[in-house]
N, C-alpha and C positions, 0 to 999 in steps of 0.2 A: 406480485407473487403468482406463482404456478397455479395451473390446478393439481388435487390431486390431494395425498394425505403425507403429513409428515409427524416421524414419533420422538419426541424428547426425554429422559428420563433422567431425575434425578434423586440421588441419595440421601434425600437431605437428613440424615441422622449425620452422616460425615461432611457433609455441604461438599459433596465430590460428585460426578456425573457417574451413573450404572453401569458403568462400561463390563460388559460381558455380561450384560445380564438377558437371558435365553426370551424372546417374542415373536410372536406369528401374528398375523393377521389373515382375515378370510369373511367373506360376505358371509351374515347369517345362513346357517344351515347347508353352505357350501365348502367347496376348497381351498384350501387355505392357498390363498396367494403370495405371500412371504413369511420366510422363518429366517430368523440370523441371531444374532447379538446386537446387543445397543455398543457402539464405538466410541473411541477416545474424545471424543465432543461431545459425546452423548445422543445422538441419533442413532437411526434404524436406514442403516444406509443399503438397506433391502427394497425400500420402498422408492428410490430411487430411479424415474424412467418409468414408473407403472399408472401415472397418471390415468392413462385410456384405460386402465381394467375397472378405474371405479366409476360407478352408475349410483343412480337414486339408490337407497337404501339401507338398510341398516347393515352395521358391521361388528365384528367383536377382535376385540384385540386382548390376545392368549400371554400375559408376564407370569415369569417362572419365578415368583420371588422367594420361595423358601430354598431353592437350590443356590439361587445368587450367593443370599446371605451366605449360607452354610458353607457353599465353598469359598467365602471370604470369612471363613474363620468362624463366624458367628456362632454361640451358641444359642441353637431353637431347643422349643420344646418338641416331645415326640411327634405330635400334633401340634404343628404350628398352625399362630393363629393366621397369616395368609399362606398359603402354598400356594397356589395357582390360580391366580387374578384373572377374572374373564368381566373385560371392558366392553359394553354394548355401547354403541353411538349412532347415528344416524347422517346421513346425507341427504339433504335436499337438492343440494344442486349442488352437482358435481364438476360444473366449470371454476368454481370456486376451491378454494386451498383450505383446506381443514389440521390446523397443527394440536394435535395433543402434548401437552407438556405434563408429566407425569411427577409427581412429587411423591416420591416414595421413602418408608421405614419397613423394616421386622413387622410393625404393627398398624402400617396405615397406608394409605394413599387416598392423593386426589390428582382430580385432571378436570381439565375445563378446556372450551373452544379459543385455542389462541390465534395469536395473531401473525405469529412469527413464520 
């Protein structure tokens, strides 16, 4: 496996992959390095080729999940309870491949360091 970060995302209320679902990533407190959509496989085919911009350090990865939902029909409340999911993780070593796989609802998520 590469180095470098890669983003997986899935719906699991529909057990379907987040396809269009709006994410960014960017080193804490910096620029945001990619913005796109999750694709028909379910990656963030933004992150793609940018291996060399990541370095030791912490990062946050920005999911749009109340627009997702919403524009897939869903009904939120006025105040949904996730709107804008801000993921902090960390790099140590950045020759290393870091996959987050993201298991998402209207009302949850998790992610852990995978392997994929």
């Amino acid at each position: 496996m590469n180095a470098g970060v890669s983003i997986h995302v899935v719906d699991v209320a529909s057990g379907q992959v987040a396809e269009g679902l709006p994410v960014r990533v960017r080193p804490l407190g910096g620029e945001w390095l990619c913005a796109g959509r999750i694709a028909g496989d379910g990656l963030l085919r933004e992150l793609s080729g940018l291996a060399a911009r990541f370095e030791q350090g912490v990062y946050e990865v920005e999911l749009e999940v109340a627009s997702f939902y919403r524009e897939l029909g869903q009904a939120l409340p006025a105040v949904p309870f996730l709107d804008v999911l801000l993921y902090r993780f960390g790099l140590d070593d950045p020759r290393q491949h870091y996959h987050l796989p993201f298991k998402l609802t209207a009302w949850g998520v998790s992610c852990f360091r995978g392997g994929a």
